[in-house]
DSSP file (Angstrom, degrees, kcal/mol; ACC not computed):
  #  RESIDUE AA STRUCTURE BP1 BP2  ACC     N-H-->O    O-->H-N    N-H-->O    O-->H-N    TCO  KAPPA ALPHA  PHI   PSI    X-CA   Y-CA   Z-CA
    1    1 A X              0   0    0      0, 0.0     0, 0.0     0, 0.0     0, 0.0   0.000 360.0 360.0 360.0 139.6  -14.2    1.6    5.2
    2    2 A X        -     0   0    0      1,-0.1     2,-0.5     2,-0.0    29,-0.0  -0.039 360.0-132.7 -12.8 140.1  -12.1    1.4    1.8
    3    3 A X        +     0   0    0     24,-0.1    24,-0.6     0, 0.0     2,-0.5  -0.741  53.4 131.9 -97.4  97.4  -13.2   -0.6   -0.9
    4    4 A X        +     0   0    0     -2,-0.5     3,-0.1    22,-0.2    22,-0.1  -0.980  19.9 170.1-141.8 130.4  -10.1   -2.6   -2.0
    5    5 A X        +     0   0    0     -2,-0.5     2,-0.3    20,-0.3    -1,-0.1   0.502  58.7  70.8-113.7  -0.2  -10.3   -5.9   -2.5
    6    6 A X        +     0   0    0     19,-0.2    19,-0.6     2,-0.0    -1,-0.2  -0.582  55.7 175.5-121.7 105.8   -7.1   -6.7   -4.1
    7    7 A X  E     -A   24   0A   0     -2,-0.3     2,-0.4    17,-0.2    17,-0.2  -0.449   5.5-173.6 -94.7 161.4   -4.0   -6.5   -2.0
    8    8 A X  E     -A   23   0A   0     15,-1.1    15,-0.7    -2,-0.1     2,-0.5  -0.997  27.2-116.2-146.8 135.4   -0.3   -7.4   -3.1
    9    9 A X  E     -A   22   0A   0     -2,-0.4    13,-0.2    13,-0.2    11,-0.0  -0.754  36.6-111.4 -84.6 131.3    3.0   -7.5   -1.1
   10   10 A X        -     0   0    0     11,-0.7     3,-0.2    -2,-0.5    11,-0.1  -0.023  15.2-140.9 -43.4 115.7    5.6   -5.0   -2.1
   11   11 A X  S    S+     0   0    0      1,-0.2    -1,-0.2     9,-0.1    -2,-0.0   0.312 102.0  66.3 -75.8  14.6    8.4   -6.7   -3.6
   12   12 A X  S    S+     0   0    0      9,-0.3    -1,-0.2     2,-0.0    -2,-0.1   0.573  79.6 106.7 -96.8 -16.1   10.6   -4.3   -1.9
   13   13 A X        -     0   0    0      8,-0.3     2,-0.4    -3,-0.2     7,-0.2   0.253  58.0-156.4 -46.4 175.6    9.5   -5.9    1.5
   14   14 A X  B >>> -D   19   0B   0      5,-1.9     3,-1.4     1,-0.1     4,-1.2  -0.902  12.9-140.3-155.0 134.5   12.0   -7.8    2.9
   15   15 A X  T 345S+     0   0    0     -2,-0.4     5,-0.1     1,-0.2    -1,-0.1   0.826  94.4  55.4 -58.4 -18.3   10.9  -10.8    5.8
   16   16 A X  T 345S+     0   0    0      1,-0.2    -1,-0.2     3,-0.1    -3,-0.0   0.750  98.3  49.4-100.7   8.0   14.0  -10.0    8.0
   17   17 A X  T <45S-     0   0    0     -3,-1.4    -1,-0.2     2,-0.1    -2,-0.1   0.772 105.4-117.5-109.9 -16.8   14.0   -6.6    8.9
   18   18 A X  T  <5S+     0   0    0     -4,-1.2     2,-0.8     1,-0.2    -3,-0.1   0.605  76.6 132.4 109.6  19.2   10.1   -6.8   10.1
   19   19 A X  B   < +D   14   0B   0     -5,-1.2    -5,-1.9    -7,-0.1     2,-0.5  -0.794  25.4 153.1-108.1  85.4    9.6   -4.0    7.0
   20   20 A X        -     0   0    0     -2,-0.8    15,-1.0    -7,-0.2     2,-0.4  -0.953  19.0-175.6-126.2 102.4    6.3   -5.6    4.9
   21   21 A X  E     - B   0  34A   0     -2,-0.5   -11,-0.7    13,-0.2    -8,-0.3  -0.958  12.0-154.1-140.4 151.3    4.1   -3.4    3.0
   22   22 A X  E     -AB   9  33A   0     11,-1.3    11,-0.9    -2,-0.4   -13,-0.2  -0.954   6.3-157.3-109.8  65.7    0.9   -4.5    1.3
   23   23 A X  E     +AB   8  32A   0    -15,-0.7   -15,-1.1    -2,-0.3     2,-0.4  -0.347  17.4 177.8 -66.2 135.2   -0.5   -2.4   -1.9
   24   24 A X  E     -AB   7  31A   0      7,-2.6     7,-2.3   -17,-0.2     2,-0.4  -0.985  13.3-142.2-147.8 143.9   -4.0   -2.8   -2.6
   25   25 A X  E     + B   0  30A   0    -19,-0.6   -20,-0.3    -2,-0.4   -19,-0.2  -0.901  17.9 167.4-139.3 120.6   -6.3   -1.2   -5.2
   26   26 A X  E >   - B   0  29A   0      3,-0.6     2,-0.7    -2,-0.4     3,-0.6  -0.099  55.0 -56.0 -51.2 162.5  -10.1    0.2   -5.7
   27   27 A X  T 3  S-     0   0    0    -24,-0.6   -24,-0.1     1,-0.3    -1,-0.1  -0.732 120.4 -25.4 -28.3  85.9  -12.0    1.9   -7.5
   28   28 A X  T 3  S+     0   0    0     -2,-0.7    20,-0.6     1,-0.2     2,-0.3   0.418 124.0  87.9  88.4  13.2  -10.3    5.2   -8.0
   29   29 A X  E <   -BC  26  47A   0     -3,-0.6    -3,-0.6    18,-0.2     2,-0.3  -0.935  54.9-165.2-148.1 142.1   -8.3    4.7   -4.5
   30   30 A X  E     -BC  25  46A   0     16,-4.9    16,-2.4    -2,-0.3     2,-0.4  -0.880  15.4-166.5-119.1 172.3   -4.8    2.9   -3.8
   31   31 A X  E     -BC  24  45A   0     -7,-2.3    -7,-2.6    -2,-0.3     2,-0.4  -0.999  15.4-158.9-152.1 172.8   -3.8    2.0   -0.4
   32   32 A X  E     +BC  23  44A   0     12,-1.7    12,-0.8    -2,-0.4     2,-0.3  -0.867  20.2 157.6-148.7 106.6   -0.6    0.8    1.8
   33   33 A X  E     -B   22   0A   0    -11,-0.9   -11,-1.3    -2,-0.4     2,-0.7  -0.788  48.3 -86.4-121.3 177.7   -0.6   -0.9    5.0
   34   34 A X  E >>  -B   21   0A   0      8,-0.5     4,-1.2    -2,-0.3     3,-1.1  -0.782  32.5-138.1-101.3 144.1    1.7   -3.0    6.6
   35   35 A X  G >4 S+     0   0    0    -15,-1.0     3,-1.1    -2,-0.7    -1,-0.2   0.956  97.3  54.9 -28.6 -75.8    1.8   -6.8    5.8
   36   36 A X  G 34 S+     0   0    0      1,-0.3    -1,-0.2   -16,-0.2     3,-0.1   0.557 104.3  48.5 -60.6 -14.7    2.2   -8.1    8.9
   37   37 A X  G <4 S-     0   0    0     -3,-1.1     2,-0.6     1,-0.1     3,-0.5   0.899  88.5-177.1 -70.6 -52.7   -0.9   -6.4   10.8
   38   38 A X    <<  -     0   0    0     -4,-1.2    -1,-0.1    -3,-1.1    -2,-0.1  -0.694  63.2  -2.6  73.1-113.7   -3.2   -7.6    7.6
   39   39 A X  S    S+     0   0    0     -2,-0.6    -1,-0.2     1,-0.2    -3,-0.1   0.798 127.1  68.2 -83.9  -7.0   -6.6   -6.5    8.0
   40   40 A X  S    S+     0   0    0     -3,-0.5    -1,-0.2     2,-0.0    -2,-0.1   0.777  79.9 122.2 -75.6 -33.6   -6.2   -5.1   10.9
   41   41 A X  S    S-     0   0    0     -6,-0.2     3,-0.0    -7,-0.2    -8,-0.0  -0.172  70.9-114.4 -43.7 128.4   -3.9   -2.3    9.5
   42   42 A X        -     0   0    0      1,-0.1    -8,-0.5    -9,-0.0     2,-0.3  -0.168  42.5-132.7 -55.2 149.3   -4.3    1.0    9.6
   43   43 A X        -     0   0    0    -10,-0.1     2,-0.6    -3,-0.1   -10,-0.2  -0.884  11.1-155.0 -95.0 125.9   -4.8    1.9    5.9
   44   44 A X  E     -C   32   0A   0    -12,-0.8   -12,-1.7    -2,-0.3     2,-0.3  -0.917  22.4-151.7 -98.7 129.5   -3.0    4.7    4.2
   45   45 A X  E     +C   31   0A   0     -2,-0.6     2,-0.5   -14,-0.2   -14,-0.2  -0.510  22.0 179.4-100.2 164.9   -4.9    5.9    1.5
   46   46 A X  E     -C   30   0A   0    -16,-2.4   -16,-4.9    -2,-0.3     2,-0.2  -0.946  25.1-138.2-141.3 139.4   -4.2    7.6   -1.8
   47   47 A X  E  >  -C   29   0A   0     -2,-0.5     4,-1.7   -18,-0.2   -18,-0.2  -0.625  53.3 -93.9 -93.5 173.8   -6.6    8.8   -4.9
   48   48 A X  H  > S+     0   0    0    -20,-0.6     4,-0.7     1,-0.3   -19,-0.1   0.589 120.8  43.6 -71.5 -26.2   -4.6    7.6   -8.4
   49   49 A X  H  4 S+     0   0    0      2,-0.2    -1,-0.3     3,-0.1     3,-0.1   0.781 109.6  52.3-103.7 -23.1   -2.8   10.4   -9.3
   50   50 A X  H >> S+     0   0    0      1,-0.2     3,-2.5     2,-0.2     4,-1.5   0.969 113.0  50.4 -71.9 -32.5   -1.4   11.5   -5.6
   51   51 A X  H 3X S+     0   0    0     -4,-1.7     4,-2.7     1,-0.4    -1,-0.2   0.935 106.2  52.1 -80.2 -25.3   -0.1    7.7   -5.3
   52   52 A X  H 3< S+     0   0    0     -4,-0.7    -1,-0.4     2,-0.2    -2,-0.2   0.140 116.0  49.7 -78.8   6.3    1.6    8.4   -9.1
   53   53 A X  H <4 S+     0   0    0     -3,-2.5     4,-0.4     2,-0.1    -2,-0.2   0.663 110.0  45.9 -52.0 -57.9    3.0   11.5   -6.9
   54   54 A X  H >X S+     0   0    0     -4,-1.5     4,-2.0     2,-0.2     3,-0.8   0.782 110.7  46.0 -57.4 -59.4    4.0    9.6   -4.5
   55   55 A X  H >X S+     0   0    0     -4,-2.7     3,-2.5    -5,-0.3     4,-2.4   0.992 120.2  50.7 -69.9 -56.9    5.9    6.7   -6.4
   56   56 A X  H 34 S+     0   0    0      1,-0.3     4,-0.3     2,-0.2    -1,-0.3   0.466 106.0  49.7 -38.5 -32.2    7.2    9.6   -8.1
   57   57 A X  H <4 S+     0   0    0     -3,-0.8    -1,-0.3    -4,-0.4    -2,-0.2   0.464 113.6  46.3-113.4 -45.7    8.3   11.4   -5.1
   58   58 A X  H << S+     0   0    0     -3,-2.5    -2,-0.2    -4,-2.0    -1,-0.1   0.584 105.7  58.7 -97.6  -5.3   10.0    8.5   -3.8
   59   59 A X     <        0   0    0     -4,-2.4    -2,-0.2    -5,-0.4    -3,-0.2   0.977 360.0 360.0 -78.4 -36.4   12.0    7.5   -7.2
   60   60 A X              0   0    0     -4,-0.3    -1,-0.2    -5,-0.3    -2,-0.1   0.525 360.0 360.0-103.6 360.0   13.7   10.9   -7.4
């Protein structure tokens, strides 16, 4: 298992469309699951520079 112990909901979720995801960060590791499972959610994970890929990836 992951160790990330702090998770945060995306301020892009939005409650009504049932679209919730969770960012949460480790030691060297980010991850993204969806809210609404919680801990049961599958994790995706990301080392610190592919998720600074990633955000990048989806800004452009």
């Amino acid at each position: 298992m992951y160790d990330i112990t702090r998770w945060r909901k995306s301020s892009r979720s939005n409650g009504n469309g049932g679209m919730c995801v969770e960012v949460g960060f480790g030691r060297g590791i980010v991850g993204a699951r969806d809210s609404k499972l919680g801990e049961t959610s599958p994790v995706l994970t990301f080392d610190r520079e592919r998720w600074t890929d990633f955000l990048t990836a989806l800004k452009g």
